[in-house]
N, C-alpha and C positions, 0 to 999 in steps of 0.2 A: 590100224585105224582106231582112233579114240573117238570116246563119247560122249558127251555131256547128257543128265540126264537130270532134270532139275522139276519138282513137283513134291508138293505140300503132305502130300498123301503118298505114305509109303507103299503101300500097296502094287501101286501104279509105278512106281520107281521098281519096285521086285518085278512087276511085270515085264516092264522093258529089259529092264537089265537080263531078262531070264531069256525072252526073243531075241536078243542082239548074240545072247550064247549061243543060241540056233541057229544062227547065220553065219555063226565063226567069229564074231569079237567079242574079244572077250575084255578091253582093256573100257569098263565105261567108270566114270565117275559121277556120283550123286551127292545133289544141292536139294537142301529141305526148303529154300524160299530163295527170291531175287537174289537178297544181298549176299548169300551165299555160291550160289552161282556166279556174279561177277567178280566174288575171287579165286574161283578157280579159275576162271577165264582169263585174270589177271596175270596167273601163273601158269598156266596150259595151253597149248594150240590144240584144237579139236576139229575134227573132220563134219562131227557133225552134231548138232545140238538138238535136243528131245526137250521141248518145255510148258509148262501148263502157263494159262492166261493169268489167274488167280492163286497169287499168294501171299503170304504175308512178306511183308514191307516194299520191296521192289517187283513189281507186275513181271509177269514173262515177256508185255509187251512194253516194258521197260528197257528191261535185258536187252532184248532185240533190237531197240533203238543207240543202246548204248555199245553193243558191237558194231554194228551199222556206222555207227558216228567214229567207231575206231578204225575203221576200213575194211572191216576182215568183210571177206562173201562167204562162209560158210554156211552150210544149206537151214536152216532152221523147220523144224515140225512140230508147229503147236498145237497144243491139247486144250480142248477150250469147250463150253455149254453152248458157247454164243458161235451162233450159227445167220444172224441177219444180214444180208445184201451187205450194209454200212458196213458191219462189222467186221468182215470179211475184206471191205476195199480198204478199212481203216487200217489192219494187219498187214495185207498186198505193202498198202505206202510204206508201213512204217519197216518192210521187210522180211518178212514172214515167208517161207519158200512152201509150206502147205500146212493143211489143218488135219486133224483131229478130233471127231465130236466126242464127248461124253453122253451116254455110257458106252466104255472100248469093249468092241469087238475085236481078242487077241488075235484071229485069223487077220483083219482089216491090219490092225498095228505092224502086223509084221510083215506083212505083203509093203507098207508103206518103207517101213525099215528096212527090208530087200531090195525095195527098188534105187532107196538113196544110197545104200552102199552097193551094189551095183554103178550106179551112177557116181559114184566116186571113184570107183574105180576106173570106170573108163575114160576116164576124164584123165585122169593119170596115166593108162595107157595110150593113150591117144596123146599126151604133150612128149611123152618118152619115142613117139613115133616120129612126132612132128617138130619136135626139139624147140630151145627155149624162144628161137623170133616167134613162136608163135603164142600170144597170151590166151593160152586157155583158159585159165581163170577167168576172165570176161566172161567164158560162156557159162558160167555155174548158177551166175542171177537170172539170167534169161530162160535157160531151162528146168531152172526151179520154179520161176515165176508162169512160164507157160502151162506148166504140169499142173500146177494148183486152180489156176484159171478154170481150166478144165473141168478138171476132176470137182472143187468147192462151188464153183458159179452155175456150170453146164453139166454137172452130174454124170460126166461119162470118163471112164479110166483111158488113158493114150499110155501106148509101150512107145519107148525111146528106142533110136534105131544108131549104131555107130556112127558118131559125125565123119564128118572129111569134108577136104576142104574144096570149093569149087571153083573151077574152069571158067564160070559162065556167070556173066551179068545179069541172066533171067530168073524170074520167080520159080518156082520148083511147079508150081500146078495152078488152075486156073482163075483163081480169084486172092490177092495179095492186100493186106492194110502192111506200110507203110510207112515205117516211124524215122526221121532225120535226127541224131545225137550228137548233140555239141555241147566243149566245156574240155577241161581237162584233156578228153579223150573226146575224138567227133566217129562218126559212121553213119549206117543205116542199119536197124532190126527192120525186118520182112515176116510177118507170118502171113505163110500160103494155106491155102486149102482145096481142097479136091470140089470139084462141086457139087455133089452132095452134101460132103462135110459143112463148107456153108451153107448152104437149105437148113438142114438141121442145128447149125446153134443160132442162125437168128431163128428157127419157130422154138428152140428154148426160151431166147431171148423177150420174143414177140407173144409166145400165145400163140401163134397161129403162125403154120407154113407158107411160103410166098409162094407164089404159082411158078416165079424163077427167078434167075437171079435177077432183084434189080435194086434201087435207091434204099429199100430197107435193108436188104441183104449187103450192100455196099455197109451204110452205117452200121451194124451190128457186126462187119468184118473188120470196118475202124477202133468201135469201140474193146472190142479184143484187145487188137493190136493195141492200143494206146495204154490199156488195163497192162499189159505184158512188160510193155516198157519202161511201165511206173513201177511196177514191181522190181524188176530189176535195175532202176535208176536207185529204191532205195535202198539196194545191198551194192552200189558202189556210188555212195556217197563221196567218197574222198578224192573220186572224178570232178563232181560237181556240174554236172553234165544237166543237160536242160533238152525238152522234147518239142519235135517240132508237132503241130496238127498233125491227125495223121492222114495220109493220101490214102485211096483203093484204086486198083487197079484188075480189068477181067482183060483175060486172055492171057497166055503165056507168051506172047512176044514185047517184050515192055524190058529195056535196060535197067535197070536199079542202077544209082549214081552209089555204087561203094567208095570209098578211100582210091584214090588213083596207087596202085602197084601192089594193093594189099589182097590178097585172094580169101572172100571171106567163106565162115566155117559154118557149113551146113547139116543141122541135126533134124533129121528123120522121125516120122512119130507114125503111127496107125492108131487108130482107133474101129472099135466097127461101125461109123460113119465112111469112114474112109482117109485116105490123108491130109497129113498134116506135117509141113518144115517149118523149122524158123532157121533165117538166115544172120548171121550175125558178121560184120563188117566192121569191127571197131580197133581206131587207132588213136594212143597215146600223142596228144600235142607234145613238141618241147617246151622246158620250162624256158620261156623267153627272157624272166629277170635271172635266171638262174648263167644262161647264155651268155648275158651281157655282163657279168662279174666274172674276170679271166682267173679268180680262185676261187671262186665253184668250180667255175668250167672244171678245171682243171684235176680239183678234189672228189669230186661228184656229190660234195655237201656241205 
């Protein structure tokens, strides 16, 4: 596993670098400012990127935009002062997979750093399981995006739970937002939740507890859902994929319209609210001009 580790302040760079030894990687490489970092990026694939918001000449939320716009999904963990609602959906958009506050808390860093190579990992045992028809990768934006939602907006930590892939056209648990993906690549994201776990992030949301589930608790389960799949629209970019509103749905008997033949790939979460899945259902269109010229077709370029 390689690392990017890219921040102003050297310090902070020793620090990471010294927690990723704790976890067993040892292969990281360090950028004292943007324009530094995008050439090793230039010259490197990296599993996973560590990088401050603030530095001199190209932003971290530069960087991130300019991977993004290269196609790669690689997980990103910024380090950042700035902590405001905006600023937080303004990183979500532009691809950001979780945050960081200053001043670091080494225990915090490295529990974050744990979990993403963890999650890298399973991610790679999981397509090794499931072999190449299945594009895992799709799932890296989604549940980097979901985990930061969380954890950055609603302040509560969710453990990931082994994906697999499902059987079954229903939502996992009783209250679902929603989202239809079209463009390049079309599907549906689904994040379910237990109902508690909705009660509790709309009275995040709201200030105040809803007596049960109803129209508030629906909309603060859309606006999730919708946050989720803008987050993971902008780390695959090169989709060019487009969101539909999003729907809610209570009760767990309700078909989700996935891809016809594709069985989509369910990842697991707890938190101590209670549960939480996202389901991911996404399939590559073919390239139609590419189709219609018999040397493409034929070269595959």
């Amino acid at each position: 596993m390689k690392v990017l580790v890219a921040d102003d302040d050297s310090a902070i760079r020793v620090l990471v670098v010294r927690l990723l030894a704790q976890i067993g990687v040892v292969d990281a490489i360090e950028a004292e400012n943007g324009n530094q970092a995008l050439e090793h990026l230039a010259n490197h694939t990296f599993d996973l990127i560590v990088t401050d918001w603030e530095m001199p000449g190209r932003s971290g939320l530069d960087v991130v935009r300019a991977v993004r716009a290269g196609g790669s999904r690689v997980p990103v963990l910024m380090i950042t002062v700035r902590s405001q609602r905006n600023q937080v959906l303004e990183a979500i958009e532009a691809g950001v997979s979780d945050f960081l506050s200053k001043p670091i808390e080494a225990s915090v860093l490295r529990a974050k750093l744990q979990r993403f190579c963890d999650h890298v990992d399973t991610l790679k045992a999981f397509k090794e399981r499931m072999g190449e028809s299945t594009r895992v990768e799709y799932l890296n934006p989604f549940i980097t995006s979901i985990i930061s939602v969380f954890d950055t907006m609603l302040d509560v930590k969710i453990k990931r739970g082994t994906p697999f892939t499902s059987s079954s056209p229903l939502p996992e648990h009783e209250i679902s937002g929603i989202i239809g993906l079209t463009g390049k690549a079309k599907g549906v994201a689904v994040v379910s939740l237990g109902k508690e776990t909705a009660l509790r992030c709309a009275e995040q949301l709201l200030g105040e507890r809803p007596p049960a589930i109803n129209s508030d608790v629906a909309d603060a389960v859309g606006e999730l859902a919708n946050i989720v799949a803008g987050g993971a629209k902008a780390q695959l970019q090169q989709l060019c994929m487009n969101l539909s509103l999003p729907s809610v749905i209570t009760g767990k008997n309700h078909t989700v319209g996935f891809p016809r033949g594709l069985a989509p790939v369910c990842i697991p979460f707890e938190c101590e609210w209670g549960p939480i899945s996202l389901q991911v259902g996404l399939k590559e269109e073919p390239d139609l001009e590419r189709l219609k010229d018999p040397v493409l077709a034929a070269v595959g370029g």
